[in-house]
N, C-alpha and C positions, 0 to 999 in steps of 0.2 A: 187346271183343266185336265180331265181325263185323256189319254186317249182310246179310242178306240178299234183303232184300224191301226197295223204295221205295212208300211209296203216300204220292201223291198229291191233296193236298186232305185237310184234318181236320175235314170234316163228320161227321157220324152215320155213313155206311157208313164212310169211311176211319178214323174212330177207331175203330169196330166190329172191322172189320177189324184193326186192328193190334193189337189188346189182345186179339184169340185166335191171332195168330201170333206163335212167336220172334223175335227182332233183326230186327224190322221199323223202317225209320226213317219218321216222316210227315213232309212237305213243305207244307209251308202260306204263299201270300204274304201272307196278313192275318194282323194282328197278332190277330184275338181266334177262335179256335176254336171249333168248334161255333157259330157266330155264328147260321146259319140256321135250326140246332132252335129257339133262342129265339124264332123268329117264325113259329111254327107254330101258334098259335091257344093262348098262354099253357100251352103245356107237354101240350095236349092232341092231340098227336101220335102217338099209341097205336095203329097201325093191326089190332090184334085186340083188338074188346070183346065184351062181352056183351051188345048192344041189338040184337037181332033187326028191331026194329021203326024201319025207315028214317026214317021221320018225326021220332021221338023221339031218334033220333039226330042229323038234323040238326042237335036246338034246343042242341045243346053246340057247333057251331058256328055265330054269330049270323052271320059276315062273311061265311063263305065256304061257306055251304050248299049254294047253285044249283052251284055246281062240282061238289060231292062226291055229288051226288047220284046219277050216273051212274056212280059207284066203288064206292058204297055196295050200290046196285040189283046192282053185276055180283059183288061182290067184298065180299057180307057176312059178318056174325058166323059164320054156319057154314060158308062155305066156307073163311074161312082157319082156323078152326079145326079144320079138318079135317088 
């Protein structure tokens, strides 16, 4: 099988990536894949939910709330759901 596509990095978008294109090969220098979804606040990495309400959403993230706060506000439940 040829391939035809390299990507680069087997995070979340390049695994993404490759498992909806043909003879795509992934390149990875770490040995363990997907390494950094795992550290996304215990699998709660879902960026379209159904909490409308920003506050109530932070409390699913204890550590890293003040961050998201400002992603939340621009970039909520209904607009990406849209």
């Amino acid at each position: 099988m040829k391939t035809s596509v390299a990507i680069i990095g087997a995070g979340a978008a390049g695994m993404f990536l490759a498992a909806n294109i043909k003879n795509a090969a992934v390149l990875e220098a770490s040995s363990k894949i997907l390494r950094k979804l795992a550290l996304t606040g215990g699998g709660r990495c879902n960026i379209c939910n159904a909490q409308p309400d920003i506050k109530k959403l932070l409390q699913a993230y204890p550590r890293n709330g003040g961050r998201l706060r400002k992603l939340f506000a621009a970039f909520g439940a209904n607009e990406i759901a849209e």
